[in-house]
Backbone as numpy.savetxt, mean C-alpha at the origin, in Angstrom:
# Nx Ny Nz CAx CAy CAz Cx Cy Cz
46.62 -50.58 12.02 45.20 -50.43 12.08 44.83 -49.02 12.46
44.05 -48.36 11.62 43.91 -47.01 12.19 42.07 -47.24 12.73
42.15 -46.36 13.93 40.83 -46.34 14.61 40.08 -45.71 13.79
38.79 -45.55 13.34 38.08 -44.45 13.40 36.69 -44.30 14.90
36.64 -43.08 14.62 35.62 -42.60 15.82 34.06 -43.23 15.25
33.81 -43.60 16.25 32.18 -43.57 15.76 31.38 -42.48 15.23
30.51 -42.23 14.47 29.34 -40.93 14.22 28.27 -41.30 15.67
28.66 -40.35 15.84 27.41 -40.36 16.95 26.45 -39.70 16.90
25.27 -39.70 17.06 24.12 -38.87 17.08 23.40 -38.02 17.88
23.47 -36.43 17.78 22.85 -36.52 18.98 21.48 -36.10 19.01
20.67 -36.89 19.68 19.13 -37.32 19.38 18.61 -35.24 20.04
18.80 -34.87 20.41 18.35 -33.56 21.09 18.36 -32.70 19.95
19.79 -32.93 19.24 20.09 -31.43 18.26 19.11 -32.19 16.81
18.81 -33.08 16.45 18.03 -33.84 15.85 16.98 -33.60 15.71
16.24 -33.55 17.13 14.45 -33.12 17.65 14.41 -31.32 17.38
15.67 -31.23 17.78 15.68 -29.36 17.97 15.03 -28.82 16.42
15.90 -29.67 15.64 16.36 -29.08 13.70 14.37 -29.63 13.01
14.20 -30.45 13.54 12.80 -30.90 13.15 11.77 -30.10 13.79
12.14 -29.88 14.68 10.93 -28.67 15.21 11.07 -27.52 14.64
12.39 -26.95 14.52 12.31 -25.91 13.45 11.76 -26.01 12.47
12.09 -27.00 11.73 11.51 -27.05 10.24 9.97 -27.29 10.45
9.49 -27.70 10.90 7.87 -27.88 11.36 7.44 -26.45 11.46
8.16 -25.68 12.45 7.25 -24.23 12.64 8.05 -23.60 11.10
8.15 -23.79 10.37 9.06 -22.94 9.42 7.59 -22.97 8.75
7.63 -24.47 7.98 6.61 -25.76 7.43 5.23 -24.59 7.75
4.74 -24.56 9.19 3.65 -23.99 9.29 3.67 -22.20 9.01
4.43 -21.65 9.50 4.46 -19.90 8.95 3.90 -19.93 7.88
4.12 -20.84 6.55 4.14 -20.63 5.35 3.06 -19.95 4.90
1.60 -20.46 5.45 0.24 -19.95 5.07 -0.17 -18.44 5.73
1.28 -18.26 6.72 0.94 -16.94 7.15 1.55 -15.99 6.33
2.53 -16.51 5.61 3.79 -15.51 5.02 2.60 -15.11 3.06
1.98 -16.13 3.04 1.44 -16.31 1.79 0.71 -15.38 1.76
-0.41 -15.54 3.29 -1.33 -14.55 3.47 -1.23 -12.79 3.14
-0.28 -12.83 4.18 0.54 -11.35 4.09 0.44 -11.19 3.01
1.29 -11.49 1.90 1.98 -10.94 0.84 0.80 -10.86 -0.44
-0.26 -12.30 -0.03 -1.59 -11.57 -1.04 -2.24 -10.23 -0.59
-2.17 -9.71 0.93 -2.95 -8.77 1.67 -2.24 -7.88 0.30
-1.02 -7.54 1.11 0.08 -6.47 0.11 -0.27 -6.19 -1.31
-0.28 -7.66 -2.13 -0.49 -7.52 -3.39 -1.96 -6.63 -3.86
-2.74 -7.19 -2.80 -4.33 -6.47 -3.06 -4.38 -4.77 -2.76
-3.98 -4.54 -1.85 -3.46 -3.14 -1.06 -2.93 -2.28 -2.44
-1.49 -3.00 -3.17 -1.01 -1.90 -3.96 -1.84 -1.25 -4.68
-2.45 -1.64 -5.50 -3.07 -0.86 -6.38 -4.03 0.44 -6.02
-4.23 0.31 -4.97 -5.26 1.44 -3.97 -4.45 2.35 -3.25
-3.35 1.97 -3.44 -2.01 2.98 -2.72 -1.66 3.66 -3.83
-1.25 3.34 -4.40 -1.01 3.37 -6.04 -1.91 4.15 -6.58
-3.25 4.57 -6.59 -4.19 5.35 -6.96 -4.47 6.43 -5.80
-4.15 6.63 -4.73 -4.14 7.55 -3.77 -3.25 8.60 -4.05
-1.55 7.81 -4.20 -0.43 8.33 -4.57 -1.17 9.50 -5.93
-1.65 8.60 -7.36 -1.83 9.40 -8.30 -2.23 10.43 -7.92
-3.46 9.91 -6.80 -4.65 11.20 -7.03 -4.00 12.27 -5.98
-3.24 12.40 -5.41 -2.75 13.23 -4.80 -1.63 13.86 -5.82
-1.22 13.24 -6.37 -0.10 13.90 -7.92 -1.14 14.85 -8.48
-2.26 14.44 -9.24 -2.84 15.20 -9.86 -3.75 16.19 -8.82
-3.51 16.26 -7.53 -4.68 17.39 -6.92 -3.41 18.69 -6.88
-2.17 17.80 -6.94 -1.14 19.25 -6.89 -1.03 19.63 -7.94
-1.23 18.94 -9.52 -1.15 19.42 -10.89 -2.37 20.44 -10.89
-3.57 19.86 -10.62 -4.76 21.05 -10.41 -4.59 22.09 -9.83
-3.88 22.62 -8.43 -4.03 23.66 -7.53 -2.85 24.37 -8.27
-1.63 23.58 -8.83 -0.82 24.55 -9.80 -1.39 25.57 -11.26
-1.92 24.55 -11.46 -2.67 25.14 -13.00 -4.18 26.10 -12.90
-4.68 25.48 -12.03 -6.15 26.71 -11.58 -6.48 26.85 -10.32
-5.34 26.94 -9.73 -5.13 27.85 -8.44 -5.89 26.83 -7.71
-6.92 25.90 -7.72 -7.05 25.12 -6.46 -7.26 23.54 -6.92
-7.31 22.45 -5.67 -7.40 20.91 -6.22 -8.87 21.05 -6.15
-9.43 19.99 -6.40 -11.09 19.34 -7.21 -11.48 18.37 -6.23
-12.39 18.85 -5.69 -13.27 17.50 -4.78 -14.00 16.84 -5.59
-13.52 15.68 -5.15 -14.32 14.60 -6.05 -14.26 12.82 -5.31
-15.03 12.43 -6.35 -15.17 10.72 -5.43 -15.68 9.78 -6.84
-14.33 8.73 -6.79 -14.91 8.14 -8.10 -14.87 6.54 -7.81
-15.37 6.01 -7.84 -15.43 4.74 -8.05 -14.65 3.60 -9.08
-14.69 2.55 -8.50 -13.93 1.45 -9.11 -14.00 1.48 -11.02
-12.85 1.88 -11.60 -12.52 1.81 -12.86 -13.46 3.64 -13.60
-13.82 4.41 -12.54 -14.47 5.46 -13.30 -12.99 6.31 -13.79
-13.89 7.76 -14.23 -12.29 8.62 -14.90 -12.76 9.71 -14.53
-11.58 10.72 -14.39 -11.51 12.32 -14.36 -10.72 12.78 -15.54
-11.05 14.06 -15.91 -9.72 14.78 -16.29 -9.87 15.65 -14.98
-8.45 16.01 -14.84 -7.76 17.09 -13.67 -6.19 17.24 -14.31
-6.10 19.04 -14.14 -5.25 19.43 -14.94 -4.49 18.92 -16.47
-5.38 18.50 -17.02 -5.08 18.23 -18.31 -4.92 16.72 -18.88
-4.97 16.02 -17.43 -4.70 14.67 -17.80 -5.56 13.67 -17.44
-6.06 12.50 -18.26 -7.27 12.05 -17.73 -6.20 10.62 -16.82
-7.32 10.00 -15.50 -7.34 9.31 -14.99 -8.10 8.24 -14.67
-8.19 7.09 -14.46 -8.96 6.35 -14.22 -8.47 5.43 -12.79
-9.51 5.35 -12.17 -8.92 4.57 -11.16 -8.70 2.64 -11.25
-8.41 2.11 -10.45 -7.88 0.75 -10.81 -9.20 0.04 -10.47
-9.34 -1.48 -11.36 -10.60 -1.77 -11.19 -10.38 -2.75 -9.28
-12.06 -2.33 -9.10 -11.76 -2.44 -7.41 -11.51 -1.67 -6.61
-11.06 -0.23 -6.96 -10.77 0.36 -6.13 -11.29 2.41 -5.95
-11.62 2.66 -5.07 -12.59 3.76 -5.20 -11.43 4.33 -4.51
-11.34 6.22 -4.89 -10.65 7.40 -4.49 -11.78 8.32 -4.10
-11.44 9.03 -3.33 -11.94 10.07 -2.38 -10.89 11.27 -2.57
-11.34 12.52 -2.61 -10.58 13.84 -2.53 -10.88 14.97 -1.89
-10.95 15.20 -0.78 -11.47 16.67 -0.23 -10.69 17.98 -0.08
-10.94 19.16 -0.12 -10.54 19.87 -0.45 -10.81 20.98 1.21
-9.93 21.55 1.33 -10.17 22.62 2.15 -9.38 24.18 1.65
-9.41 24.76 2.80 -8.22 26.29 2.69 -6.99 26.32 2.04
-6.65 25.34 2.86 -5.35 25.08 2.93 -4.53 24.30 1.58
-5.40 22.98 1.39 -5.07 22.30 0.42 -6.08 21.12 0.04
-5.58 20.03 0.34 -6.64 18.77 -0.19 -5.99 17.13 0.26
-7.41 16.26 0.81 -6.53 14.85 1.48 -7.20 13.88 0.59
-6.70 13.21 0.46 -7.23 11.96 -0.39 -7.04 10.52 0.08
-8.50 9.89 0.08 -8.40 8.50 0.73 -8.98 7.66 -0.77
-8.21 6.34 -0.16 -8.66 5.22 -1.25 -9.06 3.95 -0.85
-9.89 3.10 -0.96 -10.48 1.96 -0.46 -10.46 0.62 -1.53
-10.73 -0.50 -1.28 -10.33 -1.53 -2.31 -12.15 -2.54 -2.04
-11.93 -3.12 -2.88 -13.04 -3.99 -2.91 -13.45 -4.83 -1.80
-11.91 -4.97 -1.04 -11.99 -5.86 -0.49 -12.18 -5.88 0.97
-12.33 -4.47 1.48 -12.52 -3.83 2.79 -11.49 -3.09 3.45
-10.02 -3.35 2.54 -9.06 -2.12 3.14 -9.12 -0.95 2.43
-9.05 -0.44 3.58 -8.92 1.83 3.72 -7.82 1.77 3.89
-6.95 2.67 2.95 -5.94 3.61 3.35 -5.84 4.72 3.83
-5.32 5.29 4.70 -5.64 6.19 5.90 -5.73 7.27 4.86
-6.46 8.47 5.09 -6.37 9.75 4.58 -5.20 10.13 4.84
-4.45 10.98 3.56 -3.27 12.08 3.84 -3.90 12.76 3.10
-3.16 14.31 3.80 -3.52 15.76 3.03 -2.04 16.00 3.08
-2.19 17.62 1.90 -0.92 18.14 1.20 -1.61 19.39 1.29
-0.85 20.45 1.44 -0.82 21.89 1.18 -1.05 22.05 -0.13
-1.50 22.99 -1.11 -2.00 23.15 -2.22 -0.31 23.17 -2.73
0.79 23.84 -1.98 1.77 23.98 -3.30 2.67 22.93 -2.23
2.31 21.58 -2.14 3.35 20.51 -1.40 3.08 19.79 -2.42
3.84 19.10 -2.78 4.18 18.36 -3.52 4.39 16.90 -3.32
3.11 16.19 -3.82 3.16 14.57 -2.87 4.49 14.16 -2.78
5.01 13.87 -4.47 6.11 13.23 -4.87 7.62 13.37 -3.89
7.84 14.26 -2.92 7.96 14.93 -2.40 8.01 14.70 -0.84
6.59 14.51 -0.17 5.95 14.51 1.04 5.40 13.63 0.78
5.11 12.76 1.96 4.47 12.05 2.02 2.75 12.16 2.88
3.21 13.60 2.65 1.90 14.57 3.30 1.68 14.20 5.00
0.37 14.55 5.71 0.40 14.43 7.11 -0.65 13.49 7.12
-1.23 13.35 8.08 -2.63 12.34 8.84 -3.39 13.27 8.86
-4.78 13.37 8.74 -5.39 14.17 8.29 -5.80 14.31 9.80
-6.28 15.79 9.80 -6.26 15.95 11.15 -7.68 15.95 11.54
């Protein structure tokens, strides 16, 4: 006759594994949240990035970048290439001595912080400073 052992249970590590999965269960609407924030965000990052590409194509080609402010889905040309911004989302460009900072905003109430670049820095490059 061979014994076997009983399965035993143990009721603690049981309660432990279910409470995990419960708070897992609940994060979910936070993790969702996040990642729509993100999804909404890119495109306004994404058009900051450009417009800081093209303020260094401008200050290369006619010696300085272009103040300007365009609104959701408007267009520029700057240095040779036209742009349009993403729909929803407005760009800002100011210009000083030195060089030029560019902010971008979304429909939806997020600002991306201003960065500036030296006229011959190169976004692609830098990720420029905080505007001071």
């Amino acid at each position: 006759m061979s014994s076997r052992g009983a399965a035993t249970t143990s009721w603690p590590g049981v309660a432990l594994i279910g409470a995990v999965l419960v708070v897992l269960v609940a994060l979910v609407p936070l993790v969702l949240a996040v990642d729509d924030r993100a999804d909404r965000q890119r495109a306004m990052y994404q058009d900051r990035y450009e417009m800081a590409l093209l303020q260094y194509k401008q200050a290369d080609v006619h010696g300085e970048p272009e103040a300007l402010v365009l609104g959701p889905e408007e267009s520029v040309e700057l240095a040779g290439s036209s742009y349009t911004t993403s729909p929803g989302v407005s760009v800002v460009a100011e210009t000083s001595e030195d060089g030029y900072c560019v902010n971008a905003s979304n429909s939806h109430g997020d600002v991306a912080e201003w960065r500036c670049w030296a006229d011959d820095e190169d976004p692609a490059k830098s990720p420029g400073a905080a505007r001071p």
